[in-house]
N, C-alpha and C positions, 0 to 999 in steps of 0.2 A: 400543948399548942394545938389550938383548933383552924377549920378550914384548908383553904387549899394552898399548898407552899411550893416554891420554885423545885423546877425539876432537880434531880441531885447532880451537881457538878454545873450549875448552874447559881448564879446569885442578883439579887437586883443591888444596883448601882444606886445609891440614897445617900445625901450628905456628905460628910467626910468623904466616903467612901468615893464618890464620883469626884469630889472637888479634886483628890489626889489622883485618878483617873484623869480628867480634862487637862490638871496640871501638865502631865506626859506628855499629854497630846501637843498643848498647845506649844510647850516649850520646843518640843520635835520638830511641830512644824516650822516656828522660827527659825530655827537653826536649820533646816532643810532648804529655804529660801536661800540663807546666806551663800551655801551649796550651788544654787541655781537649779532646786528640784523644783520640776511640776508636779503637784499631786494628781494623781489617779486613784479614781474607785469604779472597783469590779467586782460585778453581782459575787452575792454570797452562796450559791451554787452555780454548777459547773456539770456539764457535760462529763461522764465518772472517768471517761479514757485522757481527760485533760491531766488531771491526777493521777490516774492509772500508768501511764504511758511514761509521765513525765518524773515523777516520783521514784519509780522502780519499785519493780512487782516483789524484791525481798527488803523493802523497807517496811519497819512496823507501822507505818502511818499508813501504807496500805492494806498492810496484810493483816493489820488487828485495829484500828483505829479509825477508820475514816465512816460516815456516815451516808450511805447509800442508800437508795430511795428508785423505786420507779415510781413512774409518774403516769396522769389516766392514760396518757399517749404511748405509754410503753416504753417511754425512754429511760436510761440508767442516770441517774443525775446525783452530785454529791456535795453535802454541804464543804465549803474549801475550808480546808486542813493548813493552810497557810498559801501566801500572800503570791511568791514569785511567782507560780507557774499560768497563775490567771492574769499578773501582768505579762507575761512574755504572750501569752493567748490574746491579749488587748492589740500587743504589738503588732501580731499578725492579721487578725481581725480588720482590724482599722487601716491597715496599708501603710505599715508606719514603719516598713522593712526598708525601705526605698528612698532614701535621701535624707537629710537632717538627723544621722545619727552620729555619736551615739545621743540617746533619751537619754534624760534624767529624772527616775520617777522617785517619789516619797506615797505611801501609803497607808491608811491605819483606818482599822475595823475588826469585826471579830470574826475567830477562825472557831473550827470546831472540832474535836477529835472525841471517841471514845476512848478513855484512859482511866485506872483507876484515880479518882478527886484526893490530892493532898493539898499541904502547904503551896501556897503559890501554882498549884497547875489547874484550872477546871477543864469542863468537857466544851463547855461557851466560855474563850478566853478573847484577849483582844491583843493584835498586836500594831507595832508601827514596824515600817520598813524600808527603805532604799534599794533604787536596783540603778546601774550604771549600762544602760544596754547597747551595747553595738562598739564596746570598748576593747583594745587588744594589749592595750597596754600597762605596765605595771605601777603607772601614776594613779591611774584609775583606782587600783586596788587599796592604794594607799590614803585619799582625798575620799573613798567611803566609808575606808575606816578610823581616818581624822574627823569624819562628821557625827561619827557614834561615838567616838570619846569627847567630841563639843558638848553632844546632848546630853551624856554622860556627867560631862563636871557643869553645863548649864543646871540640872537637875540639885549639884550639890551631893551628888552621890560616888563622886570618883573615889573618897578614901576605901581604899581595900576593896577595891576594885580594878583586879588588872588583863591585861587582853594577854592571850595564849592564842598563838598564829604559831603555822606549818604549812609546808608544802604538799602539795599531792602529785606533782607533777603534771608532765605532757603524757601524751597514751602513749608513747615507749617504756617513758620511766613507769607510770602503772603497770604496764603489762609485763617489765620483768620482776617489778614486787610483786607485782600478783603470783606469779611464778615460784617466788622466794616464800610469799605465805603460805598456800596451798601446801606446800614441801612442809615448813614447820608444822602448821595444823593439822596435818593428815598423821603425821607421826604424835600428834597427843588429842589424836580424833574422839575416843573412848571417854577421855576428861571435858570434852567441850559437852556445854548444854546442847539442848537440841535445838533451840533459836541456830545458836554457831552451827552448828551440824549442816543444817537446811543451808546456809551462808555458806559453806565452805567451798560447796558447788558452783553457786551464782556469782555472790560477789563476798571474796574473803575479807575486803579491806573491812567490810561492816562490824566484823568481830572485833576490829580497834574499837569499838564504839558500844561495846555488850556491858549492860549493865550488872551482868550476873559477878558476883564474888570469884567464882572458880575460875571461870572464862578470863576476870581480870588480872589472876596467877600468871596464867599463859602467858595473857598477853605482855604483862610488865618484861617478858624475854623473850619475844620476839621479834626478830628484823627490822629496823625503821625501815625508811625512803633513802636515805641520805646516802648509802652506797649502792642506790638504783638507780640518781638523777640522769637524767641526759647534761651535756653542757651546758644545755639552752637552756631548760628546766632550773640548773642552777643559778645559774646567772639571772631570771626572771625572778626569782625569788629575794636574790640579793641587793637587786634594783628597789622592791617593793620596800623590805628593811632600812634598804637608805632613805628611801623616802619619808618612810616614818619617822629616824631620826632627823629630817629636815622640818617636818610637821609638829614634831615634839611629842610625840606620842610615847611612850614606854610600854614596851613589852616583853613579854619571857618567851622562850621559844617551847614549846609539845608538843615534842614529833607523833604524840600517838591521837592528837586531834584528826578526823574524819570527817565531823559532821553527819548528820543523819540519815541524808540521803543522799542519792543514788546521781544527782544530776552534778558535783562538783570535780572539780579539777584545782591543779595550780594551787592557789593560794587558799586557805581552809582558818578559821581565826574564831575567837570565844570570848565575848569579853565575861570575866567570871568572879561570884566571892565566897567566899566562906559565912557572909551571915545570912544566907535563908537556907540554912540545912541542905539537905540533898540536892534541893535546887538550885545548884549554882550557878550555872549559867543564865545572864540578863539579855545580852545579844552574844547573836550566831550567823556565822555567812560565810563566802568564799565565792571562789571566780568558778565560772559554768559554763563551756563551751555549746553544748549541745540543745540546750532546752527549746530553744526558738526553731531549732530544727523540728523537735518533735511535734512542734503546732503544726509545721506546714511553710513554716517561712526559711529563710536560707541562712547558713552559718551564722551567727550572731554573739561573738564572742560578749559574755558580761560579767559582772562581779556585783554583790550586794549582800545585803544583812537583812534580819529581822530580829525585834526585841518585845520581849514579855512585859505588856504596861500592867498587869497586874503585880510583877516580880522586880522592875522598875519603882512604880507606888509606893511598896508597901518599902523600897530603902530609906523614901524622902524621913528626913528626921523631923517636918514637921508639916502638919497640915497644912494647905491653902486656906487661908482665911477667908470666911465665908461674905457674902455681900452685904454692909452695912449700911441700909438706907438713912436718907431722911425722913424719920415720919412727918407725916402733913395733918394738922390736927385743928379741926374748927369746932370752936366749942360749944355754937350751937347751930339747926339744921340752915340757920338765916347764913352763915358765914361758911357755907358747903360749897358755896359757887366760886367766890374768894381760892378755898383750899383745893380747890378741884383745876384751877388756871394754875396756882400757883405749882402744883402738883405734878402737871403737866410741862410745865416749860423745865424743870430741874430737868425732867425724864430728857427730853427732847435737847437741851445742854450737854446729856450724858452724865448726870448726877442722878443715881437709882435714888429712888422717891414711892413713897407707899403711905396712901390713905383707909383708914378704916372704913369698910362700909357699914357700921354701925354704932353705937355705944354713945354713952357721954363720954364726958372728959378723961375722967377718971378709967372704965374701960380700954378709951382709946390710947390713954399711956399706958396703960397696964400690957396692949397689942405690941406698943414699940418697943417695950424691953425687950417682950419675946422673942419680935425680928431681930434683937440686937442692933437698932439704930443709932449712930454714933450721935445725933442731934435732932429734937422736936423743933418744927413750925407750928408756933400755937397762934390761931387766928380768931379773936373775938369779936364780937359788937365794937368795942371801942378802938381795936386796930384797923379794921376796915374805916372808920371812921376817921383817923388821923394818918392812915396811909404809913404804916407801921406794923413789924411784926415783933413774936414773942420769941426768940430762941434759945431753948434749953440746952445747955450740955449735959446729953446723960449719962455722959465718965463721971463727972464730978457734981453736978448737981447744978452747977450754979445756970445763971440765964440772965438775958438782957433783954432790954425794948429796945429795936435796930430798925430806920425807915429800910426804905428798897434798896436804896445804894450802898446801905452799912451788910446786906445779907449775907454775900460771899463769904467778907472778909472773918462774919460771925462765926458761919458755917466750917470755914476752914480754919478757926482757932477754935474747934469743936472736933477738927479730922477728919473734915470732910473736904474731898478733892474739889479744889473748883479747876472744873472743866468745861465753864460756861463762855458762852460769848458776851460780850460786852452789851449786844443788842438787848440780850431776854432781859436786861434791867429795866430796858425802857417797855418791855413786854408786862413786865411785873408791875411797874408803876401804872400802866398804863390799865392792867385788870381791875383795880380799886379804884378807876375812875367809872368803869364801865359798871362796877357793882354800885357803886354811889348811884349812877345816875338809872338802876332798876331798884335801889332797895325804897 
């Protein structure tokens, strides 16, 4: 392979590939709306302490992953590693702390990490996400994550796909787990990798979350949360599960879910499957008390997710079908003015329409198979002339002579949508008057 090819852990988005990409997107957003999300979009760098701060200085997204950059001014600046922490920076930013909360945001773009490139991870990936912000309660927790299991079976991808939710508690209940880990860990300190090691000091709960083999021995026997909760802490949790069974959602419980970083609390959740290999988690989130604090803005209890649209994509079981115009086809340069009106007003109806800009006949159908057009408009000397076109079915071959008013009904017993207005007929009849009276 010659020439110059995408960075590694990079790829371009072409055909399929993007069609199952936009699929994501668009479907998300749908169902985000139903939610009552407003989308927000926030630059794709960030000030480094935005991440720095907010992330936690022993999460691997900062401590081995993130892409840092000075800039000519001398500033620290970092491509974002993912989505919440520059909308919570939005929230502060813009003055958006102080009445009509909580927000409801939806977002999707691409985040960036350095990480080694496998199946389903790159270094330029893209995600969508939801955030619930300025929420205290445990409906919340539950209505965003009934909107990831919409997206979820809107997508066609729920089978063997199930959500693993856990508590993490209030800061009492963390702080006498923490207590309880530190004791277990420190007694098989010698067996922990050195990720864990460095963890054991800062923040032990991270080592629930270590992808090392050895590290996962430990952990399979170590302490849950469950005889650490507070009352409150239980009971908020138990609220959220009912709620789920009210929303219809199914889920398992795993008490050894954490999440990756450093900013959650409370409720912690995964939705996850067994068919992309190691990669099993599609979406991830939980409730976050602090983060809007660390912008600068005041307490701001919230909850949300974010989900992998490359790891989502590649579940779909079948492609998005790509866009099947109608070709517009004049078979000689006399009858180009003809095909070029008519060409236009499909467009302008909302019926994709594509003219060749060259070729004779034969060429110009040779072009429409390639686009895959479900039906030709063949326009000659003698249609112009009797105010009449030619239309091919190119599923099956066959084709008819149809005046103006027969076009639609052609077109769409060819499978093609009609989404015209009733007007562009008179548009259409009315362009073969105007070519008559120049030819």
């Amino acid at each position: 392979m010659s020439g110059m090819q995408p960075v590694r852990g990079t790829r371009d988005l072409i055909g399929e590939t993007f069609r199952r990409h936009q699929h994501v997107i668009d479907n998300a957003r749908h169902v985000s709306n139903l939610y009552g999300m407003e989308e927000w979009a926030t630059p794709i760098f960030e000030s480094t302490s935005v991440f720095a701060r907010s992330l936690g200085e022993t999460s691997d997204v900062v401590s081995k992953e993130m892409y840092t950059f000075e800039d000519r001014g001398g500033d620290s600046l970092t491509l974002r590693p993912e989505g919440t922490a520059g909308v919570c920076r939005a929230l502060v930013s813009n003055g958006l702390t102080q009445g009509g909360l909580p927000r409801k945001v939806f977002y999707a773009g691409p985040m960036f990490r350095y990480e080694r490139p496998q199946k389903g991870r790159f270094r330029q990936f893209h995600q969508i996400g939801a955030e619930v912000l300025g929420a205290a309660e445990p409906l919340a927790d539950a209505e965003v994550i009934a909107m990831g299991w919409q997206i979820i079976q809107q997508l066609g991808i729920d089978d063997g796909v199930v959500l693993e939710i856990n508590t993490l508690g209030d800061t009492p209940s963390r702080d006498a787990y923490r207590t309880a880990l530190v004791s277990y860990f420190q007694s098989h300190a010698a067996q922990l990798s050195a990720d864990s090691q460095a963890r054991l000091e800062k923040n032990p709960m991270r080592i629930l979350d270590s992808k090392d083999e050895g590290d996962k021995k430990l952990v399979a026997a170590a302490p849950t949360i469950d005889e650490h909760l507070t009352p409150e802490a239980r009971t908020f949790f138990e609220k959220v599960l009912g709620y789920l069974d009210q929303f219809g959602v199914p889920y398992r419980r795993n008490p050894r879910i954490v999440r990756g970083l450093d900013y959650y609390s409370h409720t912690a959740f995964e939705f996850v499957t067994d068919r992309l290999g190691a990669q099993g988690t599609v979406m991830g989130g939980g409730r976050y008390e602090g983060l809007v604090q660390e912008m600068g803005g005041p307490s701001t209890p919230s909850v949300g997710w974010a989900a992998g649209v490359e790891r989502l994509a590649e579940l779909l079981a079948e492609s998005p079908e790509a866009t099947r115009p109608v070709a517009v086809i004049p078979v000689a340069e006399a009858q180009e003015g003809a095909a070029l009106a008519l060409t236009q007003m499909l467009r302008q109806g909302g019926i994709p329409a594509e003219i060749a800009y060259k070729g004779n006949l034969k060429k110009r159908m040779e072009r429409a198979n390639k686009t895959g057009a479900r039906a030709a408009v063949i326009i000659g000397e003698s249609e112009v002339a009797e105010g009449v076109y030619v239309v091919r079915n190119l599923q099956d071959g066959s084709q008819e002579r149809v005046d103006a008013s027969a076009l639609l009904p052609a077109l769409a017993a060819a499978g093609v949508e009609d989404a015209m207005l009733e007007q562009m007929m008179e548009g259409i009849e009315a362009s073969f008057e105007d070519d008559d009276q120049t030819a």
